[in-house]
Backbone of each chain as ProteinMPNN parsed JSONL, in Angstrom:
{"seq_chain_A": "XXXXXXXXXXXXXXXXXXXXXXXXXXXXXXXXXXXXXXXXXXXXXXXXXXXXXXXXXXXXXXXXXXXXXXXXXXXXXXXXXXXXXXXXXXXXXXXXXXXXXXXXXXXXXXXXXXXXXXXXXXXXXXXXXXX", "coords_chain_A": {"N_chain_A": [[13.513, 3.645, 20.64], [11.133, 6.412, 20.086], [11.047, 9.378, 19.065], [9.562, 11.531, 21.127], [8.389, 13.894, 20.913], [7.603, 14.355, 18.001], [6.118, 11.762, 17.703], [4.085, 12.216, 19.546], [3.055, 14.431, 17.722], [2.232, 13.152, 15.162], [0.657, 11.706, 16.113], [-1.517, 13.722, 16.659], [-1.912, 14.069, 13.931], [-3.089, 12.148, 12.593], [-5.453, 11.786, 14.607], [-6.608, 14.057, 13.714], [-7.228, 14.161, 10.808], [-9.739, 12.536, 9.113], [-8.825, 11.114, 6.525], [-5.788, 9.852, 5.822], [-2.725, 10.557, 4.513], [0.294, 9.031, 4.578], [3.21, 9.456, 2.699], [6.096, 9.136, 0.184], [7.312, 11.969, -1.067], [4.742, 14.364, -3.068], [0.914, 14.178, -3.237], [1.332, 15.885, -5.806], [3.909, 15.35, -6.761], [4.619, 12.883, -6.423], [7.061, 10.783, -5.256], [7.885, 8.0, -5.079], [6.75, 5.08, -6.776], [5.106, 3.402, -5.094], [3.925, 4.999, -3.545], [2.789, 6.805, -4.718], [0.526, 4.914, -6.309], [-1.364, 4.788, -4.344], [-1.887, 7.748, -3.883], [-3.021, 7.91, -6.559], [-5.684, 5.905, -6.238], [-7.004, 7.328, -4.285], [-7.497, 9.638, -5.521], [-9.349, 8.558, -7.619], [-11.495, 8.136, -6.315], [-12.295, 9.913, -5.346], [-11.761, 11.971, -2.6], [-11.485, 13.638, 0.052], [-7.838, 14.018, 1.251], [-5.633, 14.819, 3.899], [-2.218, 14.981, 3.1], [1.383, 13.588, 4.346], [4.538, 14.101, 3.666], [6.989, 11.827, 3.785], [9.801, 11.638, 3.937], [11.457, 13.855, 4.65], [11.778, 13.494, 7.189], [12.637, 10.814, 7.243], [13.072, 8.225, 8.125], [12.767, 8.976, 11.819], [10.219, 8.739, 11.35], [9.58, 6.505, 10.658], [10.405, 5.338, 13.494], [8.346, 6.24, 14.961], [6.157, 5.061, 13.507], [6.556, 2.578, 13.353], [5.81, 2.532, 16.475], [3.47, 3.415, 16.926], [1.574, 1.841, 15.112], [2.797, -0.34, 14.744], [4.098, -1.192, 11.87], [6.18, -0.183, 9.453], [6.781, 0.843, 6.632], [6.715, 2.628, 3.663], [4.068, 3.789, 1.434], [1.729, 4.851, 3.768], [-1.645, 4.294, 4.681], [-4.089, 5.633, 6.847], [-7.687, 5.94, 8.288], [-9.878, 6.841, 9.669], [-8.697, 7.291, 11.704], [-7.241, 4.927, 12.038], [-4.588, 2.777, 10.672], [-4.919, 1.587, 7.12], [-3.48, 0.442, 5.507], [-0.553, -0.68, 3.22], [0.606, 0.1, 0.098], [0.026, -2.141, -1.358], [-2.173, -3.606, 0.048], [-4.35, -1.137, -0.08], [-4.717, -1.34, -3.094], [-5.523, -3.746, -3.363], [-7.909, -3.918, -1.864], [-9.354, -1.798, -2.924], [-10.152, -2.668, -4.998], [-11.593, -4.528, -4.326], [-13.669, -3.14, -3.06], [-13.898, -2.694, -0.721], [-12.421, -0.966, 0.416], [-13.994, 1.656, -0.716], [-16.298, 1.314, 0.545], [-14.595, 1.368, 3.594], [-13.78, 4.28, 3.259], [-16.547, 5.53, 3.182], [-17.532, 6.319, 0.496], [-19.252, 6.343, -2.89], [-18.198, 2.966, -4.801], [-16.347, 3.577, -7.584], [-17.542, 3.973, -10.804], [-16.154, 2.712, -12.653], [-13.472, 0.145, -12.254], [-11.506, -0.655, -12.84], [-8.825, 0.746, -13.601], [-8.666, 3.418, -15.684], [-6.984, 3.426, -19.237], [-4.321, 5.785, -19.876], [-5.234, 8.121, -22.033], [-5.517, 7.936, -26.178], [-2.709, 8.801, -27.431], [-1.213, 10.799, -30.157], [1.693, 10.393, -31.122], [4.288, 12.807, -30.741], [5.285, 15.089, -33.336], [4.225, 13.231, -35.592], [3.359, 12.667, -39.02], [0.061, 14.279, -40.376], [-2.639, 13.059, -40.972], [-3.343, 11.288, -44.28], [-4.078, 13.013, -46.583], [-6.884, 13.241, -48.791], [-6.743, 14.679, -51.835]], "CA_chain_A": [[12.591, 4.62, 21.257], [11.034, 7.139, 19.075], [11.17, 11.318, 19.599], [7.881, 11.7, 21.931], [7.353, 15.373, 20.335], [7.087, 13.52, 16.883], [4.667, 10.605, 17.973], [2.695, 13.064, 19.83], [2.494, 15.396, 16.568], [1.993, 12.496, 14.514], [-0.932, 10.756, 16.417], [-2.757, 14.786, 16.502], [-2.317, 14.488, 12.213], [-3.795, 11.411, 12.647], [-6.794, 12.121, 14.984], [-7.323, 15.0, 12.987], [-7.899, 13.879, 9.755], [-10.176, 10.962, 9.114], [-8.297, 10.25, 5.969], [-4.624, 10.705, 6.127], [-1.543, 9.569, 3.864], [1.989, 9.109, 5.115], [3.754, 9.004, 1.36], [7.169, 9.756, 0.217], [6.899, 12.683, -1.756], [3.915, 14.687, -2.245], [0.491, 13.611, -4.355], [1.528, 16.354, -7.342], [4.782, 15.03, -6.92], [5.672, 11.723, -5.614], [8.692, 10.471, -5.529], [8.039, 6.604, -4.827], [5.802, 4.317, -7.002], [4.143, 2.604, -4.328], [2.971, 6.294, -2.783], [1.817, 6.953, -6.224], [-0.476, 3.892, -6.321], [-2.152, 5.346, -3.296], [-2.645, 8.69, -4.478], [-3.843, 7.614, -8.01], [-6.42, 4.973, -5.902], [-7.477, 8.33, -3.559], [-7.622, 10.654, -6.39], [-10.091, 8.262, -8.267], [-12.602, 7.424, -4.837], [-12.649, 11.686, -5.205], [-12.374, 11.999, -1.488], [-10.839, 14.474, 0.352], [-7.128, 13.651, 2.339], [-4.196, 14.854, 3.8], [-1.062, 13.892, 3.468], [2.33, 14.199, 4.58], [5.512, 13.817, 2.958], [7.793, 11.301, 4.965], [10.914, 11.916, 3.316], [12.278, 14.917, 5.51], [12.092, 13.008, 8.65], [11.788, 9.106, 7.337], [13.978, 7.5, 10.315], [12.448, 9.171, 12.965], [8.605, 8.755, 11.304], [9.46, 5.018, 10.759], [10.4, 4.45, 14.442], [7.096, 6.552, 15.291], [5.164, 4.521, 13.191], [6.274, 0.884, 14.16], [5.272, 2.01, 17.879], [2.052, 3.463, 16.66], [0.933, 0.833, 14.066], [3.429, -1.971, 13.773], [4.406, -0.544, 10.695], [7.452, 0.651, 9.249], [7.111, 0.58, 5.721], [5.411, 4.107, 3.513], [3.101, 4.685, 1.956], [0.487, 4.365, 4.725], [-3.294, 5.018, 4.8], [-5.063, 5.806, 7.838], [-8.605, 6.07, 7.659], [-11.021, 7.625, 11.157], [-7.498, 7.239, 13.115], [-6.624, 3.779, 12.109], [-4.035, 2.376, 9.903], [-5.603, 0.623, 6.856], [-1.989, -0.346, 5.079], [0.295, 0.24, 2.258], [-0.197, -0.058, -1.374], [-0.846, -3.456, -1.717], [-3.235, -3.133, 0.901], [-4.566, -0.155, -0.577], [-5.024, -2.073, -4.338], [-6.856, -4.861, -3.038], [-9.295, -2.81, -0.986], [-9.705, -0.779, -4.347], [-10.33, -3.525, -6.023], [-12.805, -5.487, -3.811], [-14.497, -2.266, -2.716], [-13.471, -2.698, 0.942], [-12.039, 0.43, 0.205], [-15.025, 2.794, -0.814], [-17.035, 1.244, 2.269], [-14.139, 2.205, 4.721], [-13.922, 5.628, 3.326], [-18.01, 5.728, 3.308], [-17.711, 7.331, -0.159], [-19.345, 5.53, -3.496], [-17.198, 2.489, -5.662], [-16.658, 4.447, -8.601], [-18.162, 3.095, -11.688], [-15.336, 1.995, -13.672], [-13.215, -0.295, -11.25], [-10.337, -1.169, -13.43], [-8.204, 2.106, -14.268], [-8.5, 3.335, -17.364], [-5.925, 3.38, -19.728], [-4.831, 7.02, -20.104], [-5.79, 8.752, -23.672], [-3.809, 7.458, -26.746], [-2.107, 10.184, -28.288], [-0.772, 10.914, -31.538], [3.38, 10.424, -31.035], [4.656, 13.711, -31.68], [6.32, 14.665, -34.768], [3.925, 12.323, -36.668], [3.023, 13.673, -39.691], [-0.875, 14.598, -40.102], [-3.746, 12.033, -41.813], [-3.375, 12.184, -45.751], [-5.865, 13.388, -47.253], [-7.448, 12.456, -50.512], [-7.227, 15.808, -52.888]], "C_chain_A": [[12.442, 5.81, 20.324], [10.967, 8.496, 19.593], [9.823, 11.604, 19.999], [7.111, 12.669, 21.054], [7.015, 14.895, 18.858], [6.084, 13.183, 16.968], [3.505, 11.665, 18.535], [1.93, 14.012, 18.414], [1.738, 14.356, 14.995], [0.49, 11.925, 14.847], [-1.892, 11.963, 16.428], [-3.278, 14.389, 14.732], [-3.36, 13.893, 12.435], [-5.221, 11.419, 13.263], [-7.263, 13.223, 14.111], [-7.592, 15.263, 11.596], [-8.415, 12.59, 9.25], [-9.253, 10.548, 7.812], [-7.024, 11.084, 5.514], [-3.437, 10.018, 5.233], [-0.158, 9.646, 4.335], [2.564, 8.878, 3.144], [5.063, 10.087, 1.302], [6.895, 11.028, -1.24], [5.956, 13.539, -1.866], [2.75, 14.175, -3.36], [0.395, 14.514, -5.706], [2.193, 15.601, -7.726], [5.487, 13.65, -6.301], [6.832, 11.087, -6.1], [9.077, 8.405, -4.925], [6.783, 6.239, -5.636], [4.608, 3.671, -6.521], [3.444, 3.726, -3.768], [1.922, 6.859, -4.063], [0.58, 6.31, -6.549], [-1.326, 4.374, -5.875], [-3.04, 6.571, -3.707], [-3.855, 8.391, -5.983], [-5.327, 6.739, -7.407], [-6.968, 6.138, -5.278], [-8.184, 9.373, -4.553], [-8.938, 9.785, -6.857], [-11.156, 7.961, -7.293], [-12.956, 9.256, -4.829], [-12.863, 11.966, -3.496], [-10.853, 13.442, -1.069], [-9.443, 14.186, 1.196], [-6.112, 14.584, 2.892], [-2.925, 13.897, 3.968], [0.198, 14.47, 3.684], [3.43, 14.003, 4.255], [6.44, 13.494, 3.771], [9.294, 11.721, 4.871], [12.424, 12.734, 4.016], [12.826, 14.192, 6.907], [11.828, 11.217, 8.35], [12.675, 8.471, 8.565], [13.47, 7.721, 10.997], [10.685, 8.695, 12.774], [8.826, 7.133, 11.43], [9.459, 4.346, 12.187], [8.512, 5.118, 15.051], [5.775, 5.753, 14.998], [5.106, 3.125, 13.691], [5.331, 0.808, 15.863], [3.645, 2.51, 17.749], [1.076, 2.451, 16.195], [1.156, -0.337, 13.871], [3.947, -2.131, 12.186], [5.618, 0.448, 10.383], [7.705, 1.279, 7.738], [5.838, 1.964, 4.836], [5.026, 3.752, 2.253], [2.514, 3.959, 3.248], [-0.513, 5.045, 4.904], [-3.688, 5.202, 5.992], [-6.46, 6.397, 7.332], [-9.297, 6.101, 9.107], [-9.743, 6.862, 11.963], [-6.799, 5.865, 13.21], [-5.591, 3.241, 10.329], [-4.68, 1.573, 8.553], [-4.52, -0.166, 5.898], [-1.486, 0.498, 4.392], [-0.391, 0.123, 0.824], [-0.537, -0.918, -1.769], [-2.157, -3.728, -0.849], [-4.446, -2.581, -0.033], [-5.367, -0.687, -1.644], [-5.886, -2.739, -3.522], [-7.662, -4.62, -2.4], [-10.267, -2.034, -1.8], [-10.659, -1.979, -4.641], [-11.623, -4.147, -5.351], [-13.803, -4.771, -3.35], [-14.877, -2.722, -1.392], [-13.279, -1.022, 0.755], [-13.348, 1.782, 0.208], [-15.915, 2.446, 0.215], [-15.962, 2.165, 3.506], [-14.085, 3.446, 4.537], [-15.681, 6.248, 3.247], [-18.325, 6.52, 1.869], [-18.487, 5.416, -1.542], [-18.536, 4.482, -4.487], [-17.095, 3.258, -7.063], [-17.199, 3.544, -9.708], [-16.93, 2.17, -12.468], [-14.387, 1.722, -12.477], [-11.55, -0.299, -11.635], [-10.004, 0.756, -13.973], [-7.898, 2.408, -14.82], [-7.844, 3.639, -17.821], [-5.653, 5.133, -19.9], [-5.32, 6.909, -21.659], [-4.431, 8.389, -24.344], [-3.836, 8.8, -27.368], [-1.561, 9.746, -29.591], [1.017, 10.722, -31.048], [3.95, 12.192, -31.621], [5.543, 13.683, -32.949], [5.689, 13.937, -35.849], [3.007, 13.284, -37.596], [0.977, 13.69, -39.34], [-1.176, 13.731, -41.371], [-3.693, 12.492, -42.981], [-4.136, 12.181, -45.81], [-5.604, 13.481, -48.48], [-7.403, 14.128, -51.406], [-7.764, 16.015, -54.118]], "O_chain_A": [[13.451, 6.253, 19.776], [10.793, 8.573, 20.81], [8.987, 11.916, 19.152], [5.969, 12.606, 20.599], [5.851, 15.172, 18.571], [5.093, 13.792, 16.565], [2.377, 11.855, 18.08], [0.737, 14.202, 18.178], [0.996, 14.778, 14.108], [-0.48, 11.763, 14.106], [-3.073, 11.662, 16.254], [-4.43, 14.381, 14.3], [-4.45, 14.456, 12.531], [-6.159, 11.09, 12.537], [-8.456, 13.208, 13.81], [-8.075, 16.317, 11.181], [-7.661, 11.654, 8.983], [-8.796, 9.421, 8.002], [-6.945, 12.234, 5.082], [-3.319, 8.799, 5.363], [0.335, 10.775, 4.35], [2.046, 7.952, 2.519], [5.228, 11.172, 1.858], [6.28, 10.723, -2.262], [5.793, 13.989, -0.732], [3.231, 13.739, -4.406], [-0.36, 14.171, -6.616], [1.882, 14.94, -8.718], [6.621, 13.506, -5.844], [7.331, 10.986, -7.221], [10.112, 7.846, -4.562], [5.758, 6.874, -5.387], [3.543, 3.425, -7.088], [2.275, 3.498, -3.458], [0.736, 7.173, -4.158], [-0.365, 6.952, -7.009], [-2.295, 4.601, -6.6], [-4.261, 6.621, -3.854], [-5.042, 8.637, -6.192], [-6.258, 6.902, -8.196], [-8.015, 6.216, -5.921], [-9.301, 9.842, -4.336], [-9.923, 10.373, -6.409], [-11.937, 7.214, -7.882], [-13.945, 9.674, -4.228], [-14.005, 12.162, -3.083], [-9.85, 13.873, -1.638], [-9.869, 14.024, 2.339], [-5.682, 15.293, 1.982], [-2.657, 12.829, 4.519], [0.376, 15.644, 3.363], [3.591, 13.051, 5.019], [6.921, 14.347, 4.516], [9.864, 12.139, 5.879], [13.633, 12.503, 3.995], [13.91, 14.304, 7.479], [11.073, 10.501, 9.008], [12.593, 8.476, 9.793], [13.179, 6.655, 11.539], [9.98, 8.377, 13.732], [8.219, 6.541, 12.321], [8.89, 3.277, 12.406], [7.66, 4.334, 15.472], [4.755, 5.67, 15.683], [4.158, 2.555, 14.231], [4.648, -0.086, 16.361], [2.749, 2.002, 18.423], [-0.009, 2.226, 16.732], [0.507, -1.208, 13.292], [4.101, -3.183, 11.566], [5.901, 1.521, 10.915], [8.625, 2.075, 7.551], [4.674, 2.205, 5.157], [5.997, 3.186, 1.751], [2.763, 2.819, 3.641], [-0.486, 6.23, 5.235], [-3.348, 4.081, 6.37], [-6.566, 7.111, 6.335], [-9.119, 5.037, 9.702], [-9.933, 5.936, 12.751], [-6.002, 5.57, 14.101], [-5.998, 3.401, 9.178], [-5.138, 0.53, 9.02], [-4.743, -1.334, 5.579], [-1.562, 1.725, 4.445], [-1.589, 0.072, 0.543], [-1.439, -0.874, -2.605], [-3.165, -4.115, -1.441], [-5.286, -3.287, -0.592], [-6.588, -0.662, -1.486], [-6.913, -2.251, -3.049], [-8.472, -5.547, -2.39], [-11.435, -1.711, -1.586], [-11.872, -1.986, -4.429], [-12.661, -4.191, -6.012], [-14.867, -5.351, -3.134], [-16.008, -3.067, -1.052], [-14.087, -0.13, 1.012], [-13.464, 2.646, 1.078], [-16.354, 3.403, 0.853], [-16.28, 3.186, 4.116], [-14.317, 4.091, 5.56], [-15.872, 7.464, 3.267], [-19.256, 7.325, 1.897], [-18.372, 4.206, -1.347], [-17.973, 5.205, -5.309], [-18.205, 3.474, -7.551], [-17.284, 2.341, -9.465], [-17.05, 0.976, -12.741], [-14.257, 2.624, -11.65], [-10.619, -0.013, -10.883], [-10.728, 1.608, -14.487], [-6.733, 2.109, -15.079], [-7.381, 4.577, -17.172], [-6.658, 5.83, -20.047], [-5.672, 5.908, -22.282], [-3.256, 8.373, -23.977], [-4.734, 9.581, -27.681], [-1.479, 8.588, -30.003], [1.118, 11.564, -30.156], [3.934, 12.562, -32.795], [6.223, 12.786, -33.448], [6.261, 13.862, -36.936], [2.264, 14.212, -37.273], [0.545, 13.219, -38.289], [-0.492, 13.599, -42.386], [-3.872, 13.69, -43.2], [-5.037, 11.535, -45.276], [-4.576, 13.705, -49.118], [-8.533, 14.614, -51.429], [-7.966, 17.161, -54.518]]}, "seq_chain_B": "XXXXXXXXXXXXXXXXXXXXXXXXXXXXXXXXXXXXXXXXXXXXXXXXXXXXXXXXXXXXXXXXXXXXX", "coords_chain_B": {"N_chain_B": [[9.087, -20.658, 4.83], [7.187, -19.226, 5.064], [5.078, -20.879, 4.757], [5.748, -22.488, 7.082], [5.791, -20.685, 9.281], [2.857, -20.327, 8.904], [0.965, -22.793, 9.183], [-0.293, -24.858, 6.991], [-0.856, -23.369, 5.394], [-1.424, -21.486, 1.818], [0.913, -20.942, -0.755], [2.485, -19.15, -2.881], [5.002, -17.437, -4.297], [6.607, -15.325, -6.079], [9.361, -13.881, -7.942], [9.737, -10.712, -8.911], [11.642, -9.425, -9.999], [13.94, -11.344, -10.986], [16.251, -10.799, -9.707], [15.864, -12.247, -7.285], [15.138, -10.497, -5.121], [13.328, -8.98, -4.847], [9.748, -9.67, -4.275], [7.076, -11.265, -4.883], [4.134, -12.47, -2.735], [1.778, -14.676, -2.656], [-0.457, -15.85, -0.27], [-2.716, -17.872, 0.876], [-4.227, -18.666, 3.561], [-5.861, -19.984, 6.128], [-5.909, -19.294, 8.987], [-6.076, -16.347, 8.653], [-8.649, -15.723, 8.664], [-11.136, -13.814, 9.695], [-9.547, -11.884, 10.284], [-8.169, -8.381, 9.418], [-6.913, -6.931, 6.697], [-4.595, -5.458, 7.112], [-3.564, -7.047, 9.443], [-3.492, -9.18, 8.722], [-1.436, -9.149, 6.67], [0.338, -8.487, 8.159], [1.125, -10.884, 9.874], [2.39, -12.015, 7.84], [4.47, -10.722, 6.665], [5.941, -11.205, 9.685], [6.884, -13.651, 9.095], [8.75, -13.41, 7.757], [10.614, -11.968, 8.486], [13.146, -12.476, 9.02], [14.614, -12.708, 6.76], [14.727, -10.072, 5.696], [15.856, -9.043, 7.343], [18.861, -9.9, 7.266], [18.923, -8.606, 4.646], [18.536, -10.374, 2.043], [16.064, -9.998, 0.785], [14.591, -7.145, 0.126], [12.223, -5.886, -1.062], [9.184, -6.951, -0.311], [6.082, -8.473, -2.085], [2.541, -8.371, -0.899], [-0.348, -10.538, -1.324], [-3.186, -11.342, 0.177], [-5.311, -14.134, 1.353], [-8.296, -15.354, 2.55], [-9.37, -19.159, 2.493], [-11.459, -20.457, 0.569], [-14.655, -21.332, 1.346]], "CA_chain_B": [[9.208, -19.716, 5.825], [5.632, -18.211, 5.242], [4.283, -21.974, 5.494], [6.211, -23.144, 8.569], [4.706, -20.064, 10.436], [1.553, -20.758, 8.799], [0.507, -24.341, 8.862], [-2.101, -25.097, 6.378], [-1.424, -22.199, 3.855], [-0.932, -21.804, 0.239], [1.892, -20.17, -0.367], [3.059, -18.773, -4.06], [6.124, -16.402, -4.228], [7.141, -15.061, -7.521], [10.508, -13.384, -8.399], [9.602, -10.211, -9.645], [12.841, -8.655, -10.77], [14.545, -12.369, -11.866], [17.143, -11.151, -8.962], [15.449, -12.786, -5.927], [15.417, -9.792, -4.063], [11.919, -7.857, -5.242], [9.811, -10.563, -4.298], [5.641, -11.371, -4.785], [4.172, -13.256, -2.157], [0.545, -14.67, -2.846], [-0.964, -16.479, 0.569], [-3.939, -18.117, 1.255], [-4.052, -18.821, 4.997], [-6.923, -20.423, 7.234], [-5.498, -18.446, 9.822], [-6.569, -15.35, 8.354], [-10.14, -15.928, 9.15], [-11.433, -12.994, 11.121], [-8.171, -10.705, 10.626], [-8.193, -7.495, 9.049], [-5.879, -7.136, 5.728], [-3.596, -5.246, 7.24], [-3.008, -7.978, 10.32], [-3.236, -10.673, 7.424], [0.072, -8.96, 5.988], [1.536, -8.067, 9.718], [1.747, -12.154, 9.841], [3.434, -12.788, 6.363], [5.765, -10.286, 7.064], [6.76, -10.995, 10.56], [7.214, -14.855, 8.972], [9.841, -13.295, 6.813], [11.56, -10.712, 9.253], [14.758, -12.237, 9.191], [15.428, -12.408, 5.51], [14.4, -8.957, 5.398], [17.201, -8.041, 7.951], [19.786, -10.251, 6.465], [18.939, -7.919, 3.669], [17.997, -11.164, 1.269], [14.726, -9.518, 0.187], [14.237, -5.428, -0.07], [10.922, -5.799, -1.361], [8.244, -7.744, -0.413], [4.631, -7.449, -2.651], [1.904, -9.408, -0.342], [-1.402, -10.197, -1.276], [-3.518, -12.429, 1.155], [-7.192, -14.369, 1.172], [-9.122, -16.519, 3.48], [-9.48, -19.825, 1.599], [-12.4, -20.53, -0.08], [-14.656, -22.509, 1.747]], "C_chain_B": [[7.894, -19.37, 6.212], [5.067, -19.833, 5.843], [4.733, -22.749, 6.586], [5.865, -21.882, 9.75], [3.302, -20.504, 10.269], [1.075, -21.758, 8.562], [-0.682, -24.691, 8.132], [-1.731, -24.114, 5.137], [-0.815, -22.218, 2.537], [0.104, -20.72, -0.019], [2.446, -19.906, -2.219], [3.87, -17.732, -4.348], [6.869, -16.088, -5.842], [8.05, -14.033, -7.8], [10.271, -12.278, -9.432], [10.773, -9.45, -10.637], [13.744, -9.985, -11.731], [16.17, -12.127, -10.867], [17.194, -11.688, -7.351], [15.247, -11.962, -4.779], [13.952, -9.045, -3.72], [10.728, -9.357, -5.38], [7.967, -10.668, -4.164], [5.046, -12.157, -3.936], [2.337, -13.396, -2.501], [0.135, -15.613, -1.496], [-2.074, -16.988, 0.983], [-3.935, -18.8, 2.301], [-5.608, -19.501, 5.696], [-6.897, -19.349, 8.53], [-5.969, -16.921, 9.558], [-7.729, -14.96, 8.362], [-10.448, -14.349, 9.695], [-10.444, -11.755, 10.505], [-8.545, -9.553, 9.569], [-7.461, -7.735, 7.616], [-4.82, -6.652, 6.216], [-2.864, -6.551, 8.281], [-2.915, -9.346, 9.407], [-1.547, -10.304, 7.005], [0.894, -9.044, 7.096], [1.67, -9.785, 9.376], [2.472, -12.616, 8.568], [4.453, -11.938, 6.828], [6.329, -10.42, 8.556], [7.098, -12.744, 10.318], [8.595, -14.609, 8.283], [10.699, -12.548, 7.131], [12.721, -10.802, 9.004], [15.427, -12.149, 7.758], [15.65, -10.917, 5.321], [16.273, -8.288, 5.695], [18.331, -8.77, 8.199], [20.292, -9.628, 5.206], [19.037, -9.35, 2.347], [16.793, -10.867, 0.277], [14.766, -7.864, 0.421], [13.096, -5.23, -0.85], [9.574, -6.928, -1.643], [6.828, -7.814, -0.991], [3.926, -8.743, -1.966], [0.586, -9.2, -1.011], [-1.863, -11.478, -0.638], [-5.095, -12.854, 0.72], [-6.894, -15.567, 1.837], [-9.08, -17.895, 2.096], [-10.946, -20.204, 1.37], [-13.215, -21.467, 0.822], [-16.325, -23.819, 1.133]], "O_chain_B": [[7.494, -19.233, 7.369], [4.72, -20.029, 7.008], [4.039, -23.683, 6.988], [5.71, -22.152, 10.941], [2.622, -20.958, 11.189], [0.572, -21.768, 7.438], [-1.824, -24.793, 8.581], [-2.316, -24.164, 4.056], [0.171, -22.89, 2.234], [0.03, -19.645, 0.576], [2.856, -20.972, -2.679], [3.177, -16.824, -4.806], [7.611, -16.855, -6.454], [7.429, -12.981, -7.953], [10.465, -12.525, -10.622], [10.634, -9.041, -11.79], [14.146, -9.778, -12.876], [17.116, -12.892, -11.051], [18.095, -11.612, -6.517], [15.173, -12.423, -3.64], [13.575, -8.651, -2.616], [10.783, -10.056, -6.392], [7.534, -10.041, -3.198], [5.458, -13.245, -4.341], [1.657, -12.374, -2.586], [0.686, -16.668, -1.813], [-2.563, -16.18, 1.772], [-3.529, -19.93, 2.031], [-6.522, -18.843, 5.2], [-7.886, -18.714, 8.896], [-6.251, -16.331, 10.6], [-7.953, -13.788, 8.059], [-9.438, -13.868, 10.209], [-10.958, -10.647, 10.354], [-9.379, -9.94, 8.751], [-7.415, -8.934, 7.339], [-3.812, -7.28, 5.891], [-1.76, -6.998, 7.969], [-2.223, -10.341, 9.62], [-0.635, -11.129, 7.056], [2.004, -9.577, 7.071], [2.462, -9.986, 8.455], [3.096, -13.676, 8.522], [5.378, -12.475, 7.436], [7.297, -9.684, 8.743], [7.581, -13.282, 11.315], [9.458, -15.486, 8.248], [11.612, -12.28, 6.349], [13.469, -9.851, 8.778], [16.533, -11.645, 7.568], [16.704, -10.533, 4.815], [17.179, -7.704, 5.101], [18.949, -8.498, 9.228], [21.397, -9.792, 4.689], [19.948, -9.057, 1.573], [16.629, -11.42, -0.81], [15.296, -7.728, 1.524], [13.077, -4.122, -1.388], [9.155, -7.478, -2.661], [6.104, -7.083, -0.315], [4.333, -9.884, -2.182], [0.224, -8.063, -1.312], [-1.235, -12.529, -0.763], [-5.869, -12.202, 0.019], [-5.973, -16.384, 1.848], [-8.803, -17.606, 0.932], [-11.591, -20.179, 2.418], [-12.598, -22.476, 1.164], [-16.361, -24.991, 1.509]]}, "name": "protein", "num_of_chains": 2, "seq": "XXXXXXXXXXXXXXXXXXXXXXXXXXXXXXXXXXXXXXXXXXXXXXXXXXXXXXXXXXXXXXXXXXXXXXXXXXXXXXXXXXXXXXXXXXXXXXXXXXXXXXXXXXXXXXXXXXXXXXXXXXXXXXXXXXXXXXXXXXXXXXXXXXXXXXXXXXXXXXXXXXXXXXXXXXXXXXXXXXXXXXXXXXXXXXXXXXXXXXXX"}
């Protein structure tokens, strides 16, 4: 049985933001890979969310969430008040552009996520040049 | 496990760590017709509940699809 004043505060986040993240950590700073995924997949759809960092209270959010969702496991998306998963979820939604329909926003152009920028290694010396 | 709940489905599980525990599950189900993605995963994972909480597996990666038809 989960802490009522929780679930109740949990299902307001939820009604009150159409798109909402449960993730451990926060998205400057996460502190789990798989919440990371999420953010990095949110960040690139440019949409607006909140989210809330499970971490402080994960025991009590996990039993909140199984009786909410059926779900125990974080990250988790919600999207207009409904669960839409975790990060594998999440990916393959990206990917098939399920995703940018349920958030009503456009697929971005480039689908696949681009490599970052290569850098120079520090320390390496600088291009000879011909004198 | 996954294909004795799910009769009919394709079932490919791949050992991501090499210690059986971190574990990939690829499914292609009939059963999945209709279902959402997330209720596609709710059934792989409630096929696999008990390894879970034997503690046999601590990480399951699912990905699911209707089969082709």
């Amino acid at each position: 049985m989960s802490d009522p004043q929780l679930k109740s505060k949990v299902e307001e986040l939820i009604a009150g933001h159409p798109v909402l993240l449960f993730m451990k950590g926060t998205p400057e700073a996460p502190r789990c890979g798989f919440s990371m995924r999420v953010v990095q997949v949110l960040d690139t759809m440019d949409v607006d969310y909140g989210a809330i960092d499970v971490l402080p209270a994960l025991q009590p959010l996990r039993e909140v969430t199984a009786e909410i969702s059926d779900w125990q496991t974080f990250p988790q998306l919600y999207v207009n008040g409904k669960l839409v998963g975790g990060a594998d979820i999440v990916d393959e939604m990206y990917e098939s552009g399920e995703l940018a329909a349920a958030l009503g926003v456009e697929q971005p152009a480039d689908t696949v996520q681009a490599p970052p920028p290569r850098q120079s290694p520090p320390g390496q010396s600088p291009p000879l040049q011909i004198e | 496990m996954i294909e004795a709940a799910l009769p009919g489905a394709d079932v490919d599980v791949i050992d991501e760590t090499g210690a059986g525990d971190h574990l990939l599950a690829t499914v292609t189900a009939p059963q999945f017709e209709g279902l959402s993605r997330i209720d596609q995963h709710r059934l792989v994972k409630s096929a696999v509940v008990d390894r879970f909480e034997d503690g046999q597996i601590h990480a399951l990666s699912i990905r699911t699809s209707v089969p082709a038809r």
